[in-house]
C-alpha positions in Angstrom: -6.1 -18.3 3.9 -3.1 -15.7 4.6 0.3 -16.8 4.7 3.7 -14.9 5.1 3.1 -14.7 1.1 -0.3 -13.2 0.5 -3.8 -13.4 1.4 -6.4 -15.7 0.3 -10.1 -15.4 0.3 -12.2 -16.1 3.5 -15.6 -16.2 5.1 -16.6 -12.8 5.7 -16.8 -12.5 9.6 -18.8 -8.8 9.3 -21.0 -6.9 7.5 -19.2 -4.9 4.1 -19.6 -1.1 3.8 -22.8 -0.8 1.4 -23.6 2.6 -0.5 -27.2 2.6 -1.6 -28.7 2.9 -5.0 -28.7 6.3 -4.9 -25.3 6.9 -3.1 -24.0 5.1 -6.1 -25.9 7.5 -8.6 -24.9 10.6 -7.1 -21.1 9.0 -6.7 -20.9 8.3 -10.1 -22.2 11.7 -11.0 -19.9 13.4 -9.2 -22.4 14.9 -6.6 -21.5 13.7 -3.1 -18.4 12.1 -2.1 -18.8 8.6 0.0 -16.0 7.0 2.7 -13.6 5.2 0.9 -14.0 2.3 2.9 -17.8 2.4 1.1 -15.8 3.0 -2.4 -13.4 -0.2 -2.0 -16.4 -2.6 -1.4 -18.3 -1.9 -4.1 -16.5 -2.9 -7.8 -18.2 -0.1 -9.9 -17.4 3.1 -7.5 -14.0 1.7 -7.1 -13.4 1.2 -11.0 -14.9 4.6 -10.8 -13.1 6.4 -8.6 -9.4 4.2 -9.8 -10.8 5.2 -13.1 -9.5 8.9 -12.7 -5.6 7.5 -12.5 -2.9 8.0 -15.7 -1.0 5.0 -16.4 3.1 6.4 -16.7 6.1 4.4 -18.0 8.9 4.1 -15.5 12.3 2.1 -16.7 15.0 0.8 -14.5 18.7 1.5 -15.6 18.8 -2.1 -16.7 16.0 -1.3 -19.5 13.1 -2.9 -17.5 9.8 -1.5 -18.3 6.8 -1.1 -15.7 3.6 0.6 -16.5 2.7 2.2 -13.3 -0.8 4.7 -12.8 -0.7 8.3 -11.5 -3.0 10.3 -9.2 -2.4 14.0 -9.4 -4.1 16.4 -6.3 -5.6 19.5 -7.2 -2.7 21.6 -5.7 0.9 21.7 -7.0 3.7 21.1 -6.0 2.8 18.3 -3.7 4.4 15.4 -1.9 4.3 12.0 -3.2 3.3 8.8 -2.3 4.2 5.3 -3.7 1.4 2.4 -3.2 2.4 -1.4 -3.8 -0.5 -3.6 -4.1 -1.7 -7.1 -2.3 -0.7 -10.6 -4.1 -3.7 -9.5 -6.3 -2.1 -7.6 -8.6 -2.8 -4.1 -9.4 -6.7 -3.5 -9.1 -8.8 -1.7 -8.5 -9.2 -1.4 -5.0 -5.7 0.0 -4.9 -6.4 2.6 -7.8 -9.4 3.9 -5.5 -7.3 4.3 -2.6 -4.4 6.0 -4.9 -7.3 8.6 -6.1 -7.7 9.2 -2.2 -4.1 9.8 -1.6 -4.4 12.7 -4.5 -7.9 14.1 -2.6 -5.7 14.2 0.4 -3.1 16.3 -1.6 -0.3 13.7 -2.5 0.6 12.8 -5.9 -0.3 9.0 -5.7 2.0 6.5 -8.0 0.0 3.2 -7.8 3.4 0.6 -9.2 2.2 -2.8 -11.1 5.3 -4.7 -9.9 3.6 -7.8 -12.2 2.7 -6.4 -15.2 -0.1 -8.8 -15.7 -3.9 -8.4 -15.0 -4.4 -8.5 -11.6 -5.8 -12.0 -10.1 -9.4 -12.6 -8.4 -8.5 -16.5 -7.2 -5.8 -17.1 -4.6 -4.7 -19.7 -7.0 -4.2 -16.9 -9.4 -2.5 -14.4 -7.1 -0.2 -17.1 -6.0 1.1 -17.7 -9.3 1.9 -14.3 -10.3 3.6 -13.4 -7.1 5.6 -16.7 -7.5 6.7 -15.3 -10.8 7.8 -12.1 -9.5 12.0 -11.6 -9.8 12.8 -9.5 -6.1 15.5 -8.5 -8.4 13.9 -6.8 -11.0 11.1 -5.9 -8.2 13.6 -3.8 -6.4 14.8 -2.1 -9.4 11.5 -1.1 -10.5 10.6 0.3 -7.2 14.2 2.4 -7.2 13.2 3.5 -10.8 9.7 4.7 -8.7 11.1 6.7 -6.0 13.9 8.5 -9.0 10.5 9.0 -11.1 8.9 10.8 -8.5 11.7 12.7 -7.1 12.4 14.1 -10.1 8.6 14.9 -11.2 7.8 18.4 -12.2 5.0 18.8 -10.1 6.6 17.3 -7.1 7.9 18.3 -3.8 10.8 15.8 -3.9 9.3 14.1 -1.0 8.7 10.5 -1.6 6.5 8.1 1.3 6.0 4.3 0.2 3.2 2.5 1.9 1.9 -1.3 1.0 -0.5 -3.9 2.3 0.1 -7.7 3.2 2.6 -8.9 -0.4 2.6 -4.6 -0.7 3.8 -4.3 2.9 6.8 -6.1 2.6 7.6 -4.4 -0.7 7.1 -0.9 1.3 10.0 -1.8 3.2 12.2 -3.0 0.7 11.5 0.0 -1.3 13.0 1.6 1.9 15.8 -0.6 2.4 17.1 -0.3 -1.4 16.2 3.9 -1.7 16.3 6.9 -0.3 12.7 7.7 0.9 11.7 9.8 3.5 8.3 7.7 4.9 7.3 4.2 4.9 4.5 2.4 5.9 3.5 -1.4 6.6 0.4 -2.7 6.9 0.5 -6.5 8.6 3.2 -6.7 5.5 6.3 -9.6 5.8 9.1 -7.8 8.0 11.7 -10.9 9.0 14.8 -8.9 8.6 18.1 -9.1 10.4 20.0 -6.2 11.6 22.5 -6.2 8.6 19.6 -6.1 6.2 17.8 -2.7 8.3 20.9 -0.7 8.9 20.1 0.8 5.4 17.0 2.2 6.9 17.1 6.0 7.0 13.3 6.9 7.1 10.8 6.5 9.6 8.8 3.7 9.7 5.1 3.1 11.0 3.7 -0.9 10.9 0.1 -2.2 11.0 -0.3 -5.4 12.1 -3.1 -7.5 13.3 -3.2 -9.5 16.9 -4.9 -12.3 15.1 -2.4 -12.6 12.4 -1.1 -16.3 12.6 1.6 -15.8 9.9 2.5 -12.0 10.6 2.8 -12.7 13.9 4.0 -10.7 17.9 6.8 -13.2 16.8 8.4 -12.1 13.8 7.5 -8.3 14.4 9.3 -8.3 18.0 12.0 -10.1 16.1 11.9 -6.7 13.6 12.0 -4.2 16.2 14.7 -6.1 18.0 16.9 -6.4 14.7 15.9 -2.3 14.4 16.9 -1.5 18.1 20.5 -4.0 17.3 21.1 -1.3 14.2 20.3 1.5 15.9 17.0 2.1 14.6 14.5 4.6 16.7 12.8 6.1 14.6 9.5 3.8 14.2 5.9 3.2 15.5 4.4 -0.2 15.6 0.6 -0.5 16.2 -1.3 -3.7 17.2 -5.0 -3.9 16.4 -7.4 -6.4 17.9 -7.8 -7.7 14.2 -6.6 -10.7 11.6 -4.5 -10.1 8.8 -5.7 -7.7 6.0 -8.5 -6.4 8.1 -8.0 -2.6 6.4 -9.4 -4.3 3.1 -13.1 -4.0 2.6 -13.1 -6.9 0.1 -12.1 -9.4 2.3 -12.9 -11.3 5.1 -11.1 -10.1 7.7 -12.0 -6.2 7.1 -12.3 -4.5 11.0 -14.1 -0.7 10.0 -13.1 1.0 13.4 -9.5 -0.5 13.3 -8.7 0.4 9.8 -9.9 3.7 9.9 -7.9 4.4 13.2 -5.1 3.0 10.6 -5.8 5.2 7.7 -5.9 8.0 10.1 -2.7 7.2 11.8 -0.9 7.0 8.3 -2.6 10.2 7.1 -0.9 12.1 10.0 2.4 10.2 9.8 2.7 11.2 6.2 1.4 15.0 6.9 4.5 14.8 9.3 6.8 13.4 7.2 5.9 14.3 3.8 5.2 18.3 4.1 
């Protein structure tokens, strides 16, 4: 099940991206590259491709440690990107897609806002984002977007982009700090006017027509509480999809709609980042 919380597991309503046997050989030797969306459904390329990340310690003024995981591109100084994971936990899956933000030329910071191994039940997931202090969250994510600012190799750019528990953390990242991009996918955006008006970057959401929990409701009730603070500067897109249908793990993984996703985000960034 999906809730306003997290995601669950499901019955898979669609075939899963599937490398062969011998994609996987010549992936793992480094001889042909495969679409990520292939990558993320299958656990050994992703722990292969994740595997190319640096774990970094970042510390919040308060002495709160986080071990977060770095993607470097081949070409310095570059922009920088902050991912937030799903209830899971820090994974694998987001690794991969953090070693794709550094292919696309962004240093990638992958955050572990848990600091635990990262769940496979939904019982699992539920109980380490139950444990989670939004206190202590936030600070670690403003102790994120200072890391990066202030990198050597970096532009000084920072974009923060997060799926379903990830999502909502995206935009509290961008409430709390200064960023300069921030992007939702079908993430928890029930926010009142008061709580937006510290909004200073542009904002693009993902969100699913099928989504019972992140619903037309609350989102209309976000854009209105944008419009009420004088907000314009953010694009919402509906897909004819459930709730974490850009995740090729799950059940709910649409391949047309989250690629028009990924490519919409890529360009957003590109825009906002450079």
């Amino acid at each position: 099940m999906c809730t306003l919380d997290g995601c669950g597991s499901d019955e898979h309503l669609g075939p899963r991206p599937k490398a062969t046997d011998e994609d996987r050989r010549l992936f793992l030797k480094g001889a042909v590259a495969l679409p990520l969306a292939v990558v993320l459904a299958d656990p050994i390329l992703a722990h292969a491709a994740g595997s190319m990340l640096e774990p970094v310690t970042i510390t919040t003024p308060g002495g709160d440690q986080m071990v977060a995981e770095i993607a470097m591109p081949a070409v310095l100084p570059a922009p920088t990107v902050i991912l937030i994971h799903e209830w899971w936990g820090l994974n694998d899956q987001i690794r991969a897609v953090a070693a794709e933000y550094a292919k696309q030329g962004y240093i990638a910071l992958a955050v572990d806002l848990y600091g635990k191994p990262a769940a496979t039940t939904p019982d699992g997931a539920k109980a380490l984002m139950a444990a989670t202090d939004p206190v202590v969250a936030t600070q670690k994510l403003q102790a994120s977007v200072d890391f990066l600012k202030k990198h050597k190799d970096a532009t000084g750019k920072v974009g923060t982009v997060g799926w379903c528990f990830g999502g909502g953390w995206s935009l509290n990242t961008a409430l709390a700090a200064d960023v300069d991009a921030v992007v939702v996918y079908y993430g928890n955006v029930k926010k009142t006017p008061e709580q937006v008006a510290t909004l200073n970057a542009p904002l693009m959401g993902h969100f699913g027509t099928l989504d019972k929990s992140i619903n037309k409701d609350m989102v209309s009730g976000f854009e209105q509480s944008l419009k009420t603070a004088g907000k314009t500067d953010y694009q919402i897109y509906w897909y004819e999809a459930d709730h974490a249908f850009a995740n090729p793990t799950g059940g709910r993984y649409d391949a047309e709609d989250a690629m028009l996703a990924w490519d919409r985000t890529m360009g957003f960034f590109d825009k906002n980042l450079s």
